[in-house]
C-alpha positions in Angstrom: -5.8 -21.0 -50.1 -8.6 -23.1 -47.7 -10.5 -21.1 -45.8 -10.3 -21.3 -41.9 -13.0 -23.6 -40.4 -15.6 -21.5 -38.2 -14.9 -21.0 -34.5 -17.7 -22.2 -32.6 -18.0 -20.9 -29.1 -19.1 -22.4 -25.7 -20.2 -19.9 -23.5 -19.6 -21.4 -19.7 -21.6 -19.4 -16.9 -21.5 -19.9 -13.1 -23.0 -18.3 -10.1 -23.4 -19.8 -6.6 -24.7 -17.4 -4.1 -27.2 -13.8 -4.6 -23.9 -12.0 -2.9 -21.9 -13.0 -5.8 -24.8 -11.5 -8.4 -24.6 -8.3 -6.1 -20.8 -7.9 -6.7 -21.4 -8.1 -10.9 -21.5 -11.8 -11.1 -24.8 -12.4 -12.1 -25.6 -15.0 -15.1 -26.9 -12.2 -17.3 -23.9 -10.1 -16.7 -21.5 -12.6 -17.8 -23.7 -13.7 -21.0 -24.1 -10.1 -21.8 -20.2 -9.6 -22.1 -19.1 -13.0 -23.8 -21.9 -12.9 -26.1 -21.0 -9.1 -27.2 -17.4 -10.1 -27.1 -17.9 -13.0 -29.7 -19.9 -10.9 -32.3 -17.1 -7.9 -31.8 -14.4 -10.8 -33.2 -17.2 -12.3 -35.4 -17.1 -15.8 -32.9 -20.3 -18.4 -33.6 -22.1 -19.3 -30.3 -22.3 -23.2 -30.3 -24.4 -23.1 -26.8 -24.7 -21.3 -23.4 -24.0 -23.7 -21.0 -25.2 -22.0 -17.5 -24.9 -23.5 -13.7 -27.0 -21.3 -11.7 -26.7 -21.5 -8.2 -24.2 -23.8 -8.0 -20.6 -23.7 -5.7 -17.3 -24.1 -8.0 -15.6 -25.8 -5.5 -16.2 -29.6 -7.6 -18.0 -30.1 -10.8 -20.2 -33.4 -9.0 -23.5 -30.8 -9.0 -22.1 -28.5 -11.8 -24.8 -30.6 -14.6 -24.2 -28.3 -17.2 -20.4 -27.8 -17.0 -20.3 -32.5 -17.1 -22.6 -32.0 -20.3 -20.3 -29.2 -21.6 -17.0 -31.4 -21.3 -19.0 -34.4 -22.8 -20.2 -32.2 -25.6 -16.3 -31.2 -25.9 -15.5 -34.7 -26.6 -18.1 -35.3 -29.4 -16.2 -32.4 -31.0 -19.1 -29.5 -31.0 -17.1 -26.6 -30.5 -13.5 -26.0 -30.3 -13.5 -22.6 -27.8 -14.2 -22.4 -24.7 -15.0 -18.9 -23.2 -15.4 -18.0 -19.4 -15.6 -14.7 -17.9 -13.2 -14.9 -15.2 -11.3 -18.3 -15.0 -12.6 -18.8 -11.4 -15.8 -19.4 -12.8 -14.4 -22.3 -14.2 -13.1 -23.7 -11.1 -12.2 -22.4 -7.8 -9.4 -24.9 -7.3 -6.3 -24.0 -8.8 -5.4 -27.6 -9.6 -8.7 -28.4 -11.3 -9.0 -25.6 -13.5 -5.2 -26.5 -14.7 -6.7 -30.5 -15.4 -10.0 -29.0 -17.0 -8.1 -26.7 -19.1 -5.4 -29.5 -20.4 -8.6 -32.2 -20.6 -10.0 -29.4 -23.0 -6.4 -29.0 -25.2 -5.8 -32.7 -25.6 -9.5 -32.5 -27.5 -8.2 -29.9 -29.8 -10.5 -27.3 -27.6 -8.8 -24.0 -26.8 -9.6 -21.9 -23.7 -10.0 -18.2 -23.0 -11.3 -15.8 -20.2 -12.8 -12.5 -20.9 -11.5 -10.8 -17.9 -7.8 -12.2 -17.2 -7.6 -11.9 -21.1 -6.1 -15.5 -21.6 -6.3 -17.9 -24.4 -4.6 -21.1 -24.4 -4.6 -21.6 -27.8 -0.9 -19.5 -27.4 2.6 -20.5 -26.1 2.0 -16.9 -24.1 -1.3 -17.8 -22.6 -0.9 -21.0 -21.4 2.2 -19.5 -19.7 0.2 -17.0 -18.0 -2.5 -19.4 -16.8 0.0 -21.5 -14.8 1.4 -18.2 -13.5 -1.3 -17.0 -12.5 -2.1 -20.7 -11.0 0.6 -20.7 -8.8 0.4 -17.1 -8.0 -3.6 -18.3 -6.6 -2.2 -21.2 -5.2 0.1 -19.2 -3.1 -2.4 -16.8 -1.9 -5.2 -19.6 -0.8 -2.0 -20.7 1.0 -1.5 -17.6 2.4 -5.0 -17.2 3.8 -5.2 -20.7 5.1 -2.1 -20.5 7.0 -3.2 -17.2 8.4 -6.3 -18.3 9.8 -4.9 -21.2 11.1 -2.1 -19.2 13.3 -5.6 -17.2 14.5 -7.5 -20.8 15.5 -4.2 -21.7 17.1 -4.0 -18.4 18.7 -7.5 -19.2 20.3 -7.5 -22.5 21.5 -3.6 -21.7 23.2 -5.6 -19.1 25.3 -8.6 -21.6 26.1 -11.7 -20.0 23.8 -13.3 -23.0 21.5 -13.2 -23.2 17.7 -16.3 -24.1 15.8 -19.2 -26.5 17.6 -19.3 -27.1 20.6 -20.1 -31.2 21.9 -22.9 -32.4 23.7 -23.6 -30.4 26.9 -22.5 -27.2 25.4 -24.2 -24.3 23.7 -22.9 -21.4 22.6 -24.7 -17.9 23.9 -24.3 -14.5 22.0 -23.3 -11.8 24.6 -23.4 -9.0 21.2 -21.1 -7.3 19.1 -18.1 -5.3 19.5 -17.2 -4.0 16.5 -18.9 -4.8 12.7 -17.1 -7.9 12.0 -16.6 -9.2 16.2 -19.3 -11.5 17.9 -19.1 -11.8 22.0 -19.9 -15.0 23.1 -19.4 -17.4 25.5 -19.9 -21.6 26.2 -22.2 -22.7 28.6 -23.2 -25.7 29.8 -26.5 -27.0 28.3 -28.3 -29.3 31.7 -30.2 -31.6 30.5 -27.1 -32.5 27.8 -24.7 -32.7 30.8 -26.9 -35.4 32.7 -26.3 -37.7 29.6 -22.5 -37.1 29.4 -21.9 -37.3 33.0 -24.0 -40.7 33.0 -22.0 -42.1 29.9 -18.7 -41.3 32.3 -19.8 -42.6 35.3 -21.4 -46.2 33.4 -17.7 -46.5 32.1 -16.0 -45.7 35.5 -18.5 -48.4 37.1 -17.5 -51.4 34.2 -19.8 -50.6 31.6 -18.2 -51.1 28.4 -19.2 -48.5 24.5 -21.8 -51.4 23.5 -23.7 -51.6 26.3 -23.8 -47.9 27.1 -24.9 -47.0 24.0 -27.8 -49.4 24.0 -29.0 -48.5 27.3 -28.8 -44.7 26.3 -31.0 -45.5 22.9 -33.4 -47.1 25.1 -34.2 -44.5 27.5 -34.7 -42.4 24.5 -31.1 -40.1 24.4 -30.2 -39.3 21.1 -25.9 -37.3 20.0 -25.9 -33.5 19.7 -27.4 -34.1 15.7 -30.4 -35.9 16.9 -29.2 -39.3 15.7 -28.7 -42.8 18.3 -25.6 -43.3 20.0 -23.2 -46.0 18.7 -20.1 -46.9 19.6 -17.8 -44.3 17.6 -20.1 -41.8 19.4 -19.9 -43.0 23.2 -15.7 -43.5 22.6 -15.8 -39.9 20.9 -17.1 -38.3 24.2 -15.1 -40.2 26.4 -12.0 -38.8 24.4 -13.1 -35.6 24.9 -11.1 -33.3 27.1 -13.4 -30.8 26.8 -16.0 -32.0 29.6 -13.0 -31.5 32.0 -12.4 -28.2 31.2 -9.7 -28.5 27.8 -9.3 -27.0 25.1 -8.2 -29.5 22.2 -7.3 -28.0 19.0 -5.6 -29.4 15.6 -6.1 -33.0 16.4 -5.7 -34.1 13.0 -4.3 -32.5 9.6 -5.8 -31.7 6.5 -8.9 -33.4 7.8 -11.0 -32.6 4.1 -8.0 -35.0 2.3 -6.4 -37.2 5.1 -9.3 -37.9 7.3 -8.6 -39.8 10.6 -5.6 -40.9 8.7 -3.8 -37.5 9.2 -4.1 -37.5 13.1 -1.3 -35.1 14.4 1.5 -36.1 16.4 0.9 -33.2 19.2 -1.7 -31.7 18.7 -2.8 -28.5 21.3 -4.0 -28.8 24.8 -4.7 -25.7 26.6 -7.0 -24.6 30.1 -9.6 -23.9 28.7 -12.4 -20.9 29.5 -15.5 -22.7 29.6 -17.0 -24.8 32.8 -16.6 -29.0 33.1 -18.9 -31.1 32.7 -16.4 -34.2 34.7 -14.3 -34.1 37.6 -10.7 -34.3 37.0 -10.7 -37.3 39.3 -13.4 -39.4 37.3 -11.4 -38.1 34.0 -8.5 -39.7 35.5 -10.5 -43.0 36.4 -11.9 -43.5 32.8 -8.4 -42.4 31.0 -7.1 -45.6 33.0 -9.6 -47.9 32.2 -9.3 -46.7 28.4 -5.9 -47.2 28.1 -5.7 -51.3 30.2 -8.9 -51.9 27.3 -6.8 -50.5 24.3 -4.3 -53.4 24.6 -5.7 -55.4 21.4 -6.6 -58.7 21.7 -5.3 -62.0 19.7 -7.7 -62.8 17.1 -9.6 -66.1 18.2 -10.7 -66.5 14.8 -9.7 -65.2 11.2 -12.0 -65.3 8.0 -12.5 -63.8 4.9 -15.4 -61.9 4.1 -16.1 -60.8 0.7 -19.6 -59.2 1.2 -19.6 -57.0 4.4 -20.9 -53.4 3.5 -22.8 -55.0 0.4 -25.4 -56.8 2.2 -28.0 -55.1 3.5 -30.3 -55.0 6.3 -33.7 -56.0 5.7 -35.1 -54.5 8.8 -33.3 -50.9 8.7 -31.3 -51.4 5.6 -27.8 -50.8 7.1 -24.8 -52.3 5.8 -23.6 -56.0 7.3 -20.6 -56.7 8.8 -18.5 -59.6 9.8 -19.3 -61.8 13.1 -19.2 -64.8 14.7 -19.9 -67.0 16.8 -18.1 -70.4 18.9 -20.2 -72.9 19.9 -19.0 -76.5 21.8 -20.3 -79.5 20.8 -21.3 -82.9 22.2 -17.8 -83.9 21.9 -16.4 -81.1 23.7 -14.6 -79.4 20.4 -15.2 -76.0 19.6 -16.8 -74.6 16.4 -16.5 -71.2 15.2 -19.6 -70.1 12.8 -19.3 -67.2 11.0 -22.4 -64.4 9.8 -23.3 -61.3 8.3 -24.9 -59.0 11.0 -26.8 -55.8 11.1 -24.0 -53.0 11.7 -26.7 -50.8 13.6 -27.4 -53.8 16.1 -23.8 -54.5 16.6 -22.8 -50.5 16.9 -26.2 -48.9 18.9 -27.5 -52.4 20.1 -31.1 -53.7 20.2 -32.9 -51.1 20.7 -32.0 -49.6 17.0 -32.2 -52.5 15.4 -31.9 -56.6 15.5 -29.1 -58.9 14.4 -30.9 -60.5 11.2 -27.4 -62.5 10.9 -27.3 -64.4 7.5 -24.8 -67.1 7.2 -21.5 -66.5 5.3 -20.6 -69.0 3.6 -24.7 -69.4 2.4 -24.5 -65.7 1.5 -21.4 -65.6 -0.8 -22.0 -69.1 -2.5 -25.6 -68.0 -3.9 -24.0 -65.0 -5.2 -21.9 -67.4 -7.2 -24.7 -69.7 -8.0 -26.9 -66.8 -9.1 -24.6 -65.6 -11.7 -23.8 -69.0 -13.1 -27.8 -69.8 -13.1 -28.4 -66.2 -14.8 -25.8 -67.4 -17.2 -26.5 -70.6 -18.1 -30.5 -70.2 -18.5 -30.5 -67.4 -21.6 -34.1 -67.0 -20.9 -33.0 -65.4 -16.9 -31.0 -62.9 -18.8 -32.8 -62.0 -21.5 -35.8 -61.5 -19.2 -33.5 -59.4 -17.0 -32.7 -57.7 -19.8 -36.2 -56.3 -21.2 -36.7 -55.5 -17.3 -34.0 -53.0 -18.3 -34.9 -51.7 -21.2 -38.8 -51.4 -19.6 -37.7 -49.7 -17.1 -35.3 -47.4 -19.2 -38.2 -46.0 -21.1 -40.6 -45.5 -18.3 -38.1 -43.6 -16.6 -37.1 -41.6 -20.0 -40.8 -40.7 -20.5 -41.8 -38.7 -17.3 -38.5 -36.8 -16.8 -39.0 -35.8 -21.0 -42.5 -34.5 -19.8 -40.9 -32.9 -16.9 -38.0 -31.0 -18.9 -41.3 -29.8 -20.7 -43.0 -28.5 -17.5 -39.6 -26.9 -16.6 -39.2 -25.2 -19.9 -42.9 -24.0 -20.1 -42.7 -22.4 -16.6 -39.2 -21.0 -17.1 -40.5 -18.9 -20.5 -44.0 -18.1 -18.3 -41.1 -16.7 -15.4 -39.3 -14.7 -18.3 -42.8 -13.2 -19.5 -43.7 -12.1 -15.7 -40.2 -10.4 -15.3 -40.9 -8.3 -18.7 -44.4 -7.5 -17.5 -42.7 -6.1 -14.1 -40.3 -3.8 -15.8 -42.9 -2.3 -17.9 -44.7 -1.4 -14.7 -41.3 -0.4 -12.9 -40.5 1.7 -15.8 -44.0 3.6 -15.8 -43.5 4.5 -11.8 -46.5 1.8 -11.4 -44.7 -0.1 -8.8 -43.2 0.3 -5.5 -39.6 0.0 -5.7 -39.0 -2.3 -2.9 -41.6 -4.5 -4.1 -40.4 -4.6 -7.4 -37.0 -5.7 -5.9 -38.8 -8.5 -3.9 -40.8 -9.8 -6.8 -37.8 -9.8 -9.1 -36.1 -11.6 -6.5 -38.6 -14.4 -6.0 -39.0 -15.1 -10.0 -34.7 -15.2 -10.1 -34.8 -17.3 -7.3 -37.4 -19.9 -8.7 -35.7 -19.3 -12.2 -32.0 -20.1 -10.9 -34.0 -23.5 -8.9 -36.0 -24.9 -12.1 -32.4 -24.2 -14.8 -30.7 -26.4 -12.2 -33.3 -29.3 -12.1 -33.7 -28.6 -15.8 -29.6 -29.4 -16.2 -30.1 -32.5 -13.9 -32.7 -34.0 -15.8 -30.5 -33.5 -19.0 -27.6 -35.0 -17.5 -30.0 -38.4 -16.5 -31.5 -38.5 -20.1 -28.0 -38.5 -21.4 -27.2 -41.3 -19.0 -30.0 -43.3 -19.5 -29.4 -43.0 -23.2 -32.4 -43.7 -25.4 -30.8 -47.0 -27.1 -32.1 -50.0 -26.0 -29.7 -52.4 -24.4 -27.8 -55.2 -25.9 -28.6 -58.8 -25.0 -24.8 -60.0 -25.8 -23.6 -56.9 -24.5 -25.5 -57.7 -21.1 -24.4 -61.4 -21.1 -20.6 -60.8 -21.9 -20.1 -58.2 -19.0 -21.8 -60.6 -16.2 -19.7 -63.9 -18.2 -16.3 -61.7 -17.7 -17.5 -61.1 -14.3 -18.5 -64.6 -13.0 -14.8 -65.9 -14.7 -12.6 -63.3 -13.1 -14.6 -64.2 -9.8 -14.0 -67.5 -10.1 -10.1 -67.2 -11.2 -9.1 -64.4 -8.4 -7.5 -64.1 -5.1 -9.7 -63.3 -2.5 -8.4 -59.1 -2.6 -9.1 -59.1 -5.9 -12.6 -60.7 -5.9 -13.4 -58.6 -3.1 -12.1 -55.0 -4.7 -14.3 -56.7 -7.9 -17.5 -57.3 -6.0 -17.3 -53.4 -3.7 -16.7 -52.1 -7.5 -19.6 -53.8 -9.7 -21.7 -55.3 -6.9 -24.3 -52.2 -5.2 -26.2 -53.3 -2.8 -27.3 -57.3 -2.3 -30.9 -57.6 -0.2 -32.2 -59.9 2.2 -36.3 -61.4 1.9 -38.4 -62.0 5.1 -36.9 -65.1 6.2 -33.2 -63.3 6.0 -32.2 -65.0 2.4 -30.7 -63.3 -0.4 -33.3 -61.7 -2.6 -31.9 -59.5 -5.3 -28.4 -58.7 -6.3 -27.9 -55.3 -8.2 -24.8 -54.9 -10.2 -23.4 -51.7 -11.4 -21.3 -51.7 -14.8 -19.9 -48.4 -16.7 -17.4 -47.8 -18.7 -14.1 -47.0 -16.4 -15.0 -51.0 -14.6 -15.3 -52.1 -18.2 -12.5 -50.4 -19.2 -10.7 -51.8 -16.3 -11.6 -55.0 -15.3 -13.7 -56.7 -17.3 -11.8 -55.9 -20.9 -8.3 -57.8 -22.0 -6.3 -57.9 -18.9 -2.8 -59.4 -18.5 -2.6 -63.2 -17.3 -2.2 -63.2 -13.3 1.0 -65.6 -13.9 2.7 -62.6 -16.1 1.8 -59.8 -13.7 1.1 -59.4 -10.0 -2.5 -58.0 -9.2 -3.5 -58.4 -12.5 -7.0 -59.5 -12.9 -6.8 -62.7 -15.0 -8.6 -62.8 -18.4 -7.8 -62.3 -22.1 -9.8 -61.3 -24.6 -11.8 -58.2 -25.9 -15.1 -57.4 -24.2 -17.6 -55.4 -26.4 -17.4 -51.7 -26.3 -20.3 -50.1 -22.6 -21.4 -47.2 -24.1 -23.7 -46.3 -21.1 -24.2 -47.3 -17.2 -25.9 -50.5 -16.6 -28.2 -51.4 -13.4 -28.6 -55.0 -13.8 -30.9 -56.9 -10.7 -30.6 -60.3 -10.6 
């Protein structure tokens, strides 16, 4: 009879805030428990994976957790082992895909408190039971607090910040969980709302007013220059007449502006105006005889906006134009790529630095077939890579070192305290204080110490191909030249970072950005555009992108 292979264990720890280590969710706590709980049923700990300081509420900062699910798919362990499952994740909906990402790669899951392991018809039952039980009471919760916001802004007290010319004063307590306070109107705040009403009452239009306010030094409620967005935000505020507006759009975290709400709550509110309701009136006219929208004088296609950059304040560039009449008396309409700063805050922030369009995209075209077409571009482009690959693996390897070093040195100071603590040789609160300090430091330096491992496994010691290199930009110039415009556009916002401008406003550098879901994607066999609609036209297998590739051309 063949023995049963070993069960090798990964050990996945998370804690986020001091609060949470007061209730019993320290790190030590929970690698006390799993690690007594896998020699009680004689388990084999592959590696403590451990994200210290770090919110469950998404996995882009959770370092060791990514290098856990990678290690998962090299086949290192086949157990997973959390103490409670919300360490795991705090959304229902992503512990469920985490979980089933983990059984498709033979990997079984189980927490120590809830008592579940996946590796059973029973426990995978329970674990979407007790999903949609959770999901039910976040539902719960939300909803409740939202009938409370409603609640408040239907009897005129704000939710949340307040805008420019407001600040909120604390008037005290009454009760342990109730703060008194109450919106006043901040003076020297007011003088710069009441202006940007008046300018737009008088003719003024969200360009101009913005410009004028950067100039004489006014800056929005965060400290950053006024734009457009932010003049028309103000001006759509009812609160500066006295309003309450509440629930103006819907599940703003996943919709954005795109889930504005069809009637949203308006309510008298209990704070002082800022405007009159007369010159409220005035500029609610004005709005609505500008919102009629205009007949395009010209149309173009622009495949670069938001990837050219600014070479005075490095903002993205946007579309614009210009019609100029010549000797003949016909019109010509030239078209540019303009600083978005200058044309949202105006010349004060920054200047036009327009490059022309059609100049713009065609060297991007030339540069690729000149890269590919002189080997000795690419293969210089290529060392470039490789140079800069182990320069870059070099410090951060000496750095993990540092990290580790002071980490064991933290450890060492911790044991010394406790000896003294135990021997009535130190104060009790300053014990407490010291401990704190060296957790705190210790919880900072594991997380840098997971982010550095993350990059070296990114970077990836292997030294990049040549053909590899010279196939992915070859797929990428042919599908370029073969596509519709939406598809060579969705192509260049994938692979195509960031394209600088020199001095003299001509394109310097081009950085492209290829992994392995664009490769997968885009730039491997693809159906023929003739067979399929939106397919991206090319045949033929691409060799395998084992890594992420900055390439500057």
């Amino acid at each position: 009879m063949s023995k049963a292979p070993p069960l090798l264990v990964a050990l996945y720890v998370r804690v986020s805030t001091e609060e949470q280590a007061e209730h019993g969710y320290s790190i030590d706590a929970q690698l006390d428990k799993l690690r007594s709980y896998c020699q009680i049923f004689g388990m084999t700990v592959f590696k403590e994976y451990v994200d210290r300081g770090i919110s469950g509420k998404s996995i882009e900062k959770r370092f060791e957790l990514q290098q856990m699910l990678r290690d998962a798919k090299s086949g290192l362990f086949n157990l997973v082992l959390v103490w409670r499952l919300n360490r795991l994740a705090r959304n229902t909906l992503d512990l469920l895909q985490i979980v089933e990402d983990l059984r498709k790669l033979n990997v079984d899951f189980r927490s120590f408190s809830e008592n579940f392991d996946t590796s059973t018809p029973a426990g995978k039952f329970g674990l979407s039971m007790l999903g949609s039980v959770g999901e039910l009471e976040r539902d719960t919760i939300v909803e409740n607090v939202k009938m409370g916001l409603k609640y408040r802004a239907k009897t005129g007290r704000h939710n949340g910040k307040v805008p420019l010319g407001y600040k909120i004063t604390d008037l005290g307590s009454n009760g342990p969980h109730k703060r008194i306070t109450q919106v006043e109107i901040v003076p020297a705040e007011a003088v710069i709302v009441k202006r940007i009403f008046e300018r737009f009452a008088s003719g003024q239009g969200y360009r101009s007013i913005a410009n004028q306010l950067n100039q004489d030094g006014y800056t929005t409620k965060p400290g950053k220059a006024f734009s457009i967005c932010s003049v028309k935000d103000i001006l759509d505020n009812p609160f500066y007449v006295g309003k309450i507006r509440y629930s103006r759009y819907e599940n703003w975290s996943d919709k954005r502006r795109k889930g504005k709400s069809a009637a949203p709550i308006i309510a008298n509110g209990v704070h002082p105006p800022i405007i009159s309701e007369e010159l409220w009136n005035k500029v609610l006219m004005l709005r609505e005889k500008r919102s009629v929208v205009s007949i395009k004088k010209f149309s173009g296609e622009y495949l670069l906006t938001g990837l050219i950059k600014c070479p005075q304040c490095g903002a993205s560039m946007t579309a614009s134009c210009t019609k100029n009449k010549l000797k003949d008396g016909s019109t010509i309409t030239r078209m540019y790529y303009s600083c978005s700063r200058f044309r949202s805050m105006g010349s004060s922030v920054c200047s036009a630095n327009s490059v022309r369009k059609l100049e713009a995209e065609q060297y991007l075209i030339d540069r690729l077939q000149e890269v590919l077409s002189k080997p000795h571009i690419l293969r210089a482009i290529v060392k470039s890579i490789n140079d800069r690959q182990a320069n870059r693996t070099g410090p951060l390897k000496e750095e993990l070192d540092s990290i580790q070093s002071r980490l064991e040195q933290l450890e060492e100071r911790k044991r010394k305290y406790f000896d003294l603590y135990e021997f009535d040789e130190f104060d009790r609160e300053l014990f407490s204080g010291r401990i704190g300090e060296l957790d705190a430091e210790r919880d900072r330096l594991s997380s840098r110490r997971s982010e550095i491992e993350s990059e070296l496994h990114c970077n990836n010691t292997q030294t990049v191909n040549y053909e590899i290199v010279r196939s992915l930009v070859a797929r990428f110039e042919a599908l370029l030249q073969k596509s519709s415009f939406e598809q060579r556009k969705t192509l260049l916002h994938l692979i195509v970072s960031k394209i600088t401008l020199n001095e003299k406003r001509q394109v310097d550098k081009i950085e492209l950005i290829f992994d392995e879901t664009t490769q997968h994607h885009f730039l491997s066999a693809a159906p023929s555009a003739l067979a399929a609609e939106g397919a991206f036209p090319f045949d033929g297998k691409a060799p395998e992108l084992q890594q992420r590739l900055t390439i500057t051309i």
